[in-house]
C-alpha positions in Angstrom: -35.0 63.6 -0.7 -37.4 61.1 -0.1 -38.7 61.3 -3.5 -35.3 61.0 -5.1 -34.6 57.9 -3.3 -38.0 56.4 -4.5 -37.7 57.6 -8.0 -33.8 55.9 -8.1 -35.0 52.6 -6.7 -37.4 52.4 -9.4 -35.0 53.5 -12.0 -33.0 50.6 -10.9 -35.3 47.9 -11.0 -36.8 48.4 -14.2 -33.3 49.2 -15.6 -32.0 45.4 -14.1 -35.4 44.1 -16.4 -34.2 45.9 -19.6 -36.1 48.7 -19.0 -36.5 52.5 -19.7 -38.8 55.0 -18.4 -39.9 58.5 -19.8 -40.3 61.2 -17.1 -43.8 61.2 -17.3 -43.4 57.2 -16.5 -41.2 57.8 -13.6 -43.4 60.2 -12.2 -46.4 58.2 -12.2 -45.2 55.4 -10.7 -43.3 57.5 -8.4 -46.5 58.7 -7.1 -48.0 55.3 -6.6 -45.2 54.0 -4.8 -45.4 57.0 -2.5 -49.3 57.0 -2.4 -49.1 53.7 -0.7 -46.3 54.2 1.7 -48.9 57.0 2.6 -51.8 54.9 2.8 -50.1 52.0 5.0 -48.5 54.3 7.5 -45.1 53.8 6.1 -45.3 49.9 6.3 -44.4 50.0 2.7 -41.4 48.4 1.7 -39.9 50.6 -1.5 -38.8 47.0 -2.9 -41.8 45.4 -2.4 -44.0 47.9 -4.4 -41.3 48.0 -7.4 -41.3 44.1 -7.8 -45.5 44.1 -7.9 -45.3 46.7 -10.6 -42.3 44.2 -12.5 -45.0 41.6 -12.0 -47.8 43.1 -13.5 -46.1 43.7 -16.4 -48.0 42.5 -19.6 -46.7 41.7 -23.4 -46.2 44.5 -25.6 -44.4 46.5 -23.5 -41.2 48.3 -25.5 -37.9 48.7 -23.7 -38.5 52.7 -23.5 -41.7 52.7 -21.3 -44.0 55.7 -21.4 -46.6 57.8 -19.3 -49.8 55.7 -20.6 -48.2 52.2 -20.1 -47.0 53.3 -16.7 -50.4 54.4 -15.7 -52.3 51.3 -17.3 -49.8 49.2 -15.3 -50.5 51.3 -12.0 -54.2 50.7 -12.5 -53.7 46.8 -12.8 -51.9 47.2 -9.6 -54.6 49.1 -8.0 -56.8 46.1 -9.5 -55.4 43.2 -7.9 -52.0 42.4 -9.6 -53.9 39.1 -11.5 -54.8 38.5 -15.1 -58.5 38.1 -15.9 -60.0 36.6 -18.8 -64.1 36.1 -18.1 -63.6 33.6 -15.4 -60.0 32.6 -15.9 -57.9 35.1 -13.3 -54.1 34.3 -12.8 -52.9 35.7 -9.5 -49.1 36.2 -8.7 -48.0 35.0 -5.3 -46.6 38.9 -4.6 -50.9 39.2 -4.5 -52.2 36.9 -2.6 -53.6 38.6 0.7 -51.6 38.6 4.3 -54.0 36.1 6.8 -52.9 35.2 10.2 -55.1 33.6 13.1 -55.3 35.2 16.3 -55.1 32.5 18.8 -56.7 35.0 21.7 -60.0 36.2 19.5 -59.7 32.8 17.9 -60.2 33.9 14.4 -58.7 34.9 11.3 -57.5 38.4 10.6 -56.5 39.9 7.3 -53.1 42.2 7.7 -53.0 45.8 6.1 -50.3 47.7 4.2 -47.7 46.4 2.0 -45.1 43.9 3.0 -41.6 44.2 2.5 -38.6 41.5 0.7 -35.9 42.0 3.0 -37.3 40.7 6.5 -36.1 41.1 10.2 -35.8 38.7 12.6 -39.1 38.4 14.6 -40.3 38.2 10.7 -38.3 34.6 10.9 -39.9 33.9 14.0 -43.1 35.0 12.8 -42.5 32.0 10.2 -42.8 29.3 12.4 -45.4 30.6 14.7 -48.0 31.3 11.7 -47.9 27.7 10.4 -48.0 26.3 13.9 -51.1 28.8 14.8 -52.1 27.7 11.5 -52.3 24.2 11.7 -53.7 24.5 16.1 -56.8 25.7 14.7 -57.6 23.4 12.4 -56.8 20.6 14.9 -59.3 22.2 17.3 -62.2 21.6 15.0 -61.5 18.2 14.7 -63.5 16.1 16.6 -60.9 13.4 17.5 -59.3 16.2 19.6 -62.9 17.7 20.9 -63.2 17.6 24.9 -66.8 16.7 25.1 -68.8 20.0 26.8 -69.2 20.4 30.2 -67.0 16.7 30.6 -70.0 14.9 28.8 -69.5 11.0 27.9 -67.9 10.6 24.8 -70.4 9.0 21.9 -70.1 5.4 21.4 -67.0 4.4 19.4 -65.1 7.6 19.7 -61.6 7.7 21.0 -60.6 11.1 22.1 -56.8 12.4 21.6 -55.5 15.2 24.5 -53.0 17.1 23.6 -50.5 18.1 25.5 -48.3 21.2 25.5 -44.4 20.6 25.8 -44.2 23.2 28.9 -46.5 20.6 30.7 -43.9 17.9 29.4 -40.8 19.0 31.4 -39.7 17.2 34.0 -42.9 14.4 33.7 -41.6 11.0 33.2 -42.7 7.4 32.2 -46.3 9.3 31.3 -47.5 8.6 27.7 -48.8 11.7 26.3 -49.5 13.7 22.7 -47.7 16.3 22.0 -47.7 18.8 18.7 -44.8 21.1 18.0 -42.4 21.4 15.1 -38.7 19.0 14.3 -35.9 21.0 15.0 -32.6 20.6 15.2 -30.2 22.8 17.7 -27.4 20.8 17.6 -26.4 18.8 14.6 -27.5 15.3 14.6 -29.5 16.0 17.5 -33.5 17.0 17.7 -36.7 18.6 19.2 -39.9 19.4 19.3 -40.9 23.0 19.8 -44.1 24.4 20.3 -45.1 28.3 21.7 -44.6 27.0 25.2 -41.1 25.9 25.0 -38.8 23.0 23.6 -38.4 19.4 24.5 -35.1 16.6 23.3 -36.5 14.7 20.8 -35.3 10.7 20.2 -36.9 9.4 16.9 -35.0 6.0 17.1 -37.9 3.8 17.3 -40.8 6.3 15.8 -43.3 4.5 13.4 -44.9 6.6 11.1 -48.0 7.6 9.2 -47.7 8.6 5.5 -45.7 11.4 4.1 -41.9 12.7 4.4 -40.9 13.5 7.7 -38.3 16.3 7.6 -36.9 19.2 9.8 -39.2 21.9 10.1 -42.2 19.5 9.4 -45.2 20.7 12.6 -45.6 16.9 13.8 -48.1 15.4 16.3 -45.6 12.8 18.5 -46.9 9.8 21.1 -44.6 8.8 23.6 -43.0 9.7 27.1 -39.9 11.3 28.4 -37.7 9.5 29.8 -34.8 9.8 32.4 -32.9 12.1 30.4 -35.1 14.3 29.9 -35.8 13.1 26.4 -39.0 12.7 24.4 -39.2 9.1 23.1 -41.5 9.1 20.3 -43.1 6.2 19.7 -45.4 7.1 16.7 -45.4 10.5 14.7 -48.3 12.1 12.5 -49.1 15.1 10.6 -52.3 17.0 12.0 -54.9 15.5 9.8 -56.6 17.3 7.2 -59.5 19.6 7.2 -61.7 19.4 4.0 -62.1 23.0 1.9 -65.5 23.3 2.9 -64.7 23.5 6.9 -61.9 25.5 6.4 -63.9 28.3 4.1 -66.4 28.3 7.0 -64.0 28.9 10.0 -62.2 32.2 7.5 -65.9 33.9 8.2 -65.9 35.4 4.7 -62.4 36.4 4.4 -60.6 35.5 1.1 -57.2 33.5 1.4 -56.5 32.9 -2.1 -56.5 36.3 -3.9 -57.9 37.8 -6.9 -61.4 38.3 -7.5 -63.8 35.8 -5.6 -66.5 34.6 -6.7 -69.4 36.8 -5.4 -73.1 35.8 -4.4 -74.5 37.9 -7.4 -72.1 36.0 -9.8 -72.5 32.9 -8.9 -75.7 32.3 -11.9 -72.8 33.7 -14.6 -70.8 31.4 -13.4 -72.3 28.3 -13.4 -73.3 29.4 -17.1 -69.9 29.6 -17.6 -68.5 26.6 -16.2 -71.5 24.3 -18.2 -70.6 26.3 -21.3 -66.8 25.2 -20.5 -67.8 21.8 -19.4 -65.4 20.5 -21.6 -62.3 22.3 -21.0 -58.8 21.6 -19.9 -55.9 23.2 -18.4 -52.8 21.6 -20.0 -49.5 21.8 -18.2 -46.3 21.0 -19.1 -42.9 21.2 -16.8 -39.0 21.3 -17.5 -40.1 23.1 -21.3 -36.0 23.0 -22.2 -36.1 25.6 -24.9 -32.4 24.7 -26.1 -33.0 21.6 -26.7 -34.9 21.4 -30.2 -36.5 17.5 -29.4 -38.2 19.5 -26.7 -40.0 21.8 -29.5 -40.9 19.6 -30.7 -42.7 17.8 -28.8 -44.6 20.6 -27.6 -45.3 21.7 -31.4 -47.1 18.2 -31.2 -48.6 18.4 -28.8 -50.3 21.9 -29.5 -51.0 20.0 -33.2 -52.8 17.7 -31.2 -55.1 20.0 -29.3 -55.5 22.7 -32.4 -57.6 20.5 -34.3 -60.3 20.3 -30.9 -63.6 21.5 -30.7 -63.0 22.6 -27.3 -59.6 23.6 -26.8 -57.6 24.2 -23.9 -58.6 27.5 -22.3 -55.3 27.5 -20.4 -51.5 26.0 -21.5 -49.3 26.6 -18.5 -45.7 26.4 -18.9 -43.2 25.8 -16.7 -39.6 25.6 -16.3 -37.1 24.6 -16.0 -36.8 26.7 -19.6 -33.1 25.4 -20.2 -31.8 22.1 -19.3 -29.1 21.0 -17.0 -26.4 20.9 -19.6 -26.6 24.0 -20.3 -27.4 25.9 -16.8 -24.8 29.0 -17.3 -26.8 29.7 -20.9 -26.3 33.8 -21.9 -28.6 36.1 -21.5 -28.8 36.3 -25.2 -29.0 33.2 -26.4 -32.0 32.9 -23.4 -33.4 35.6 -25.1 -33.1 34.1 -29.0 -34.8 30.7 -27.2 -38.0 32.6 -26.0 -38.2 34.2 -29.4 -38.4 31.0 -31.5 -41.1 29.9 -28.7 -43.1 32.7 -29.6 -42.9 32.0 -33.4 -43.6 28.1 -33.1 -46.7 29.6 -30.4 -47.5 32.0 -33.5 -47.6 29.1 -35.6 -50.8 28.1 -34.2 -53.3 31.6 -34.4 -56.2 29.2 -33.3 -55.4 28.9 -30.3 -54.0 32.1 -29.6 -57.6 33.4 -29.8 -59.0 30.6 -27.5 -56.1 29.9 -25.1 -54.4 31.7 -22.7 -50.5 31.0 -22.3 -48.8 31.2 -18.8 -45.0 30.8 -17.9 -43.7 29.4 -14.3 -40.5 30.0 -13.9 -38.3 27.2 -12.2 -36.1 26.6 -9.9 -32.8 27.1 -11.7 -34.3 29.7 -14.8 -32.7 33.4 -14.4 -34.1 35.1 -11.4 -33.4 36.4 -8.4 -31.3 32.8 -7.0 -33.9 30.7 -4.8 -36.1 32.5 -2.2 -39.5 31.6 -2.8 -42.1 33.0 -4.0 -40.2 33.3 -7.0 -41.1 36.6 -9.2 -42.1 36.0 -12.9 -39.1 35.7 -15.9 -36.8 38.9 -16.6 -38.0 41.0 -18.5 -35.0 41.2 -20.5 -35.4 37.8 -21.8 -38.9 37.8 -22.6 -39.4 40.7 -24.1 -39.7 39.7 -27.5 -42.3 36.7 -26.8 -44.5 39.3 -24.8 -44.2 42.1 -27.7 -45.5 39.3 -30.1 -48.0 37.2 -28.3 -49.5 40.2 -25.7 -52.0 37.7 -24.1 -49.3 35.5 -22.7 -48.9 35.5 -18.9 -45.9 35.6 -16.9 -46.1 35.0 -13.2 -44.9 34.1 -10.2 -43.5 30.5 -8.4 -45.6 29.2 -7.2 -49.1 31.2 -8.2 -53.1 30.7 -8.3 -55.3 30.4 -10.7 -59.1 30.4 -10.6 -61.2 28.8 -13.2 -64.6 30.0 -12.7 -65.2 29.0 -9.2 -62.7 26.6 -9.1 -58.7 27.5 -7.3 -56.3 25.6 -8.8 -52.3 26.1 -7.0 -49.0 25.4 -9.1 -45.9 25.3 -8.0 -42.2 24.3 -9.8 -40.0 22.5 -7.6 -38.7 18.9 -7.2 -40.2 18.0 -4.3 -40.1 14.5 -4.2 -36.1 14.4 -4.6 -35.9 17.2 -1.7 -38.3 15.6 0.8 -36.9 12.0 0.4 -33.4 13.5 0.5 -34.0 15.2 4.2 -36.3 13.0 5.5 -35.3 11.9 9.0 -37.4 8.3 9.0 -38.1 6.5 5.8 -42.1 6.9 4.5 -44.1 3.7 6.3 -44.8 2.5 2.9 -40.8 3.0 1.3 -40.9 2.2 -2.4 -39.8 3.4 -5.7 -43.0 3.8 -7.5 -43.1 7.1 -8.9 -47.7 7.3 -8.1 -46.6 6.3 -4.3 -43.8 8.4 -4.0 -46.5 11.9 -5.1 -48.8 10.3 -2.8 -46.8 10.7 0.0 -45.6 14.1 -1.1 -49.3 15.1 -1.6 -49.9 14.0 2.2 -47.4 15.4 3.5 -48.0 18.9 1.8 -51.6 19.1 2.5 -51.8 17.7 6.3 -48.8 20.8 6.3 -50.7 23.3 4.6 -47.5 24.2 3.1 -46.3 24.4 -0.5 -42.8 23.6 0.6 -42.6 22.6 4.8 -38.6 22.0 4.0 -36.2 23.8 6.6 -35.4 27.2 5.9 -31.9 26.5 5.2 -32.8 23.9 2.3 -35.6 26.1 0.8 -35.0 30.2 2.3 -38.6 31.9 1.8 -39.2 36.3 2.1 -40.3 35.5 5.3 -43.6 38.0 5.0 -44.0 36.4 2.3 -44.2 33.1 3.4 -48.2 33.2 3.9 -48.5 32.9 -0.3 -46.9 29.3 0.6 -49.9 28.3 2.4 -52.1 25.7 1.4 -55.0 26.6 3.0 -58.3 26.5 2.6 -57.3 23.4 0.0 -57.8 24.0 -3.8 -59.9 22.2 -6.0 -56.7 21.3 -7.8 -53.2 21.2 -6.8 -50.5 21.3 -9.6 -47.0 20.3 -8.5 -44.6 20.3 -11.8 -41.6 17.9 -10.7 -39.0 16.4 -12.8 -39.6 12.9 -11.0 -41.8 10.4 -13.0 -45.8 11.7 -13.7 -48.2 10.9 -11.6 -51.4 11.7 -10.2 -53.7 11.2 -6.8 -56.5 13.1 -5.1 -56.9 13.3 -1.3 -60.1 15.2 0.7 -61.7 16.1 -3.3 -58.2 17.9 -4.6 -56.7 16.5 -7.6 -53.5 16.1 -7.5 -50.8 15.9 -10.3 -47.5 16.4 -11.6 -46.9 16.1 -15.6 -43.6 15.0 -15.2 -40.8 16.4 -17.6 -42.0 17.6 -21.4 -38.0 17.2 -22.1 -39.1 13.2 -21.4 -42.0 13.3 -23.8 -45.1 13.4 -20.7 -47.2 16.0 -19.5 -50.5 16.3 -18.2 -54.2 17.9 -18.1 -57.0 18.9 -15.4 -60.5 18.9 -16.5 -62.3 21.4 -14.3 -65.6 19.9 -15.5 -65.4 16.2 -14.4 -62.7 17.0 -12.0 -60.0 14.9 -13.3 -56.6 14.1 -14.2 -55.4 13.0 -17.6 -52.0 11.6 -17.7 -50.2 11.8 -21.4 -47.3 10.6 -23.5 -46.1 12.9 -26.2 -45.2 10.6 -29.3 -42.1 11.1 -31.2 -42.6 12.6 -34.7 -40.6 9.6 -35.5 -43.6 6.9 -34.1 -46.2 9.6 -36.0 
């Protein structure tokens, strides 16, 4: 019975992605799904295991799918659900491995067996409590927060910062103290600060701030003092301040946050060969790609003309959505369908760099897909199928997803970010302005002292709650891709390069260079100012 039920759920979801399987398909991936329910205990989620199949999917892959596909696709599974090409791996989020801290050991733990899409509640809870334990362990390394040792003098020039926890808050008055914990909100218009120990009233009225968006949700450090009514005045309000990528891969002890296949102590020769070899390469991205609107082909047909021509081209186009543009939100699945196909002959258009550069699609936030929980999973099936059947190397993935180039991580994500956070921000940013490279700047702060992809409340931005861990932003990347429809920009903080390309459907996009470690910001021209 079991079996039926497993071998129906599977039938399902590759029926919902225009897909067909043979009985010797079926049966193969019938006995993987089981074989790891087996070898996690019965952790498993069913759902879970389906969708990291759906996302492992390659190009080529006909709508009737047969025994040999369905065992290559089981052994890409087994292999670590990412795309590898030498030293270019593309990881899906659905991949990326399960850490939590344990605050009693005091280190990082990896977590076992398979996790599941449909959540219970102390899976919510768990939410909160991760990126809280999260974040308390990277302010205990920081020396601004040390106790000296055995209640030594403090070295010359150092201020110290005690932190407080809000159970030690409660009913202390007219005592100024530091406190860390997270902006609620349990009654509308009215906040708090919660931490593991308990919940205190929060009054923001006359809060100054450091830089970033300060929304519900956000983990906060808060000066200030409670006051008669039992409420925490606030008088100033940080993020917990960021920990560089080389402290943070030194307090994991060896384990592997980011997923795929690390770079290893006997590879690490290769690699550098590699990387001087690639000296020159880029990693071209390009956001809002509005494939019904043919001013939008066109500027990415000039944009590959550009690049064709190069000695060194690209190694990596990624593209993201939005793949249809606001005007035309409620676009049929066939029409979809006939826009991907003319992308994939205007990509065939251009065999050169086919055979040097690999092509990878982000979907966005409002492209067909399961509505907006994030991690989003890759584009349908059903309305890719003919770009993957003509251009097999092209890579579909997840929202956000990872990338290593050589021994580089680079994270990109598809949201609008900027819009969101200054729309639920509860204080205006210290430095309030309109210009588009301070604006990222103080989304880039706010993000990375988070160590959160997207630190908006849940009810703004729902996540798979076991899922939320491929959200994290922790140890930082080398480079941290956040397509946006505002305005492009670019800034680097603690040695990761920031940017967002801005919207191709505007005539920008952008470019990392892994060699120098930099940033190129672009205008497409109009075949008109050619």
């Amino acid at each position: 019975m079991a079996s039926l039920r497993v071998k129906q759920a599977i039938q399902s979801e590759f029926s919902n992605q225009g897909l067909a399987l043979d009985k010797d398909a079926l049966e193969c991936l019938r006995e993987h799904v089981e074989e790891v329910q087996k070898q996690s205990n019965g952790s498993i989620d069913v759902d879970a295991s389906i969708q990291q199949l759906l996302d492992a999917l390659d190009g080529g892959v006909n709508a009737k799918v047969s025994g040999a596909v369905a065992a290559k696709l089981v052994a890409r599974v087994a292999g670590g659900n990412c795309r590898t090409s030498d030293q270019i791996q593309v990881i899906s989020a659905f991949a990326v491995p399960c850490i939590k801290f344990d605050p009693s050991r005091r280190a990082f733990y990896q977590v076992s067996g398979a996790r599941t899409l449909h959540g219970s509640a102390l899976d919510k809870r768990a939410v909160y409590l991760e990126r809280f334990l999260l974040l308390q362990q990277r302010i205990s390394r920081n020396p601004q927060f040390n106790r000296p040792v055995f209640g030594g003098m403090l070295s010359e020039g150092r201020h110290m910062v005690e932190l407080t926890d809000i159970k030690a808050m409660l009913g202390v008055t007219g005592q100024r103290r530091v406190i860390m914990g997270c902006i609620t909100q349990p009654q509308v218009g009215q906040y708090a600060l919660m931490d593991p120990s308990g919940t205190l009233p929060l009054n923001l009225s006359q809060a100054r701030t450091t830089s970033g968006f300060y929304t519900e949700n956000c983990i906060v450090m808060a000066e200030g003092e409670v006051e008669p009514d039992g409420r925490f005045k606030a008088t100033a309000l940080g993020f917990p301040p960021i920990e560089s990528r080389q402290d943070s891969i030194a307090a994991a002890k060896g384990l592997d946050f980011f997923g795929g296949t690390p770079v290893g102590m006997e590879d690490v020769s290769t690699t550098l060969e590699w990387e001087d070899a690639h000296e020159q390469d880029r990693i071209v991205v390009l956001s809002d790609l509005h494939l019904d609107k043919p001013e939008t082909l066109d500027r990415l047909e000039t944009v590959l003309e550009g690049f064709e021509g190069l000695d060194d081209p690209p190694g990596l186009f990624i593209l993201c959505g939005n793949f249809v543009s606001p005007s035309s939100a409620a676009i049929d699945v066939l029409a979809l369908k006939a826009h991907f196909t003319s992308l994939a002959h205007l990509l065939l258009s251009f065999s050169g760099l086919l055979k040097t550069s690999k092509f990878v699609f982000v979907p966005g936030p409002a492209d067909a897909g399961p509505g907006c929980m994030l991690p989003r999973p890759a584009l349908p099936q059903c309305i890719t199928s003919e770009l993957r059947r003509l251009i097999p190397s092209a890579v579909f993935t997840s929202n956000p997803t990872r990338i290593r180039w050589g021994s580089q991580t680079v994270v990109v994500f598809r949201g609008n970010l900027a819009s969101r956070m200054r729309a639920l921000s509860l204080i205006a940013p210290a430095s309030e302005t309109s210009d588009p490279s301070i604006q990222f700047a103080h989304v880039c702060a706010t993000i990375m002292q988070q160590s959160h992809l997207c630190p908006l409340p849940l009810e703004a931005q729902p996540v798979y709650w076991q899922y939320d861990s491929a959200l994290h932003l922790y140890p930082l990347p080398d480079a941290l891709i956040l397509a946006d429809s505002a305005p492009m920009a670019s800034h680097t903080n603690h040695g990761c390069a920031c940017l967002n390309p801005g919207s191709a459907s505007a005539g920008t996009f952008a470019a990392y260079m892994p060699g120098a470690r930099e940033v190129e910001l672009c205008d497409i021209p109009d075949r008109d100012d050619e």
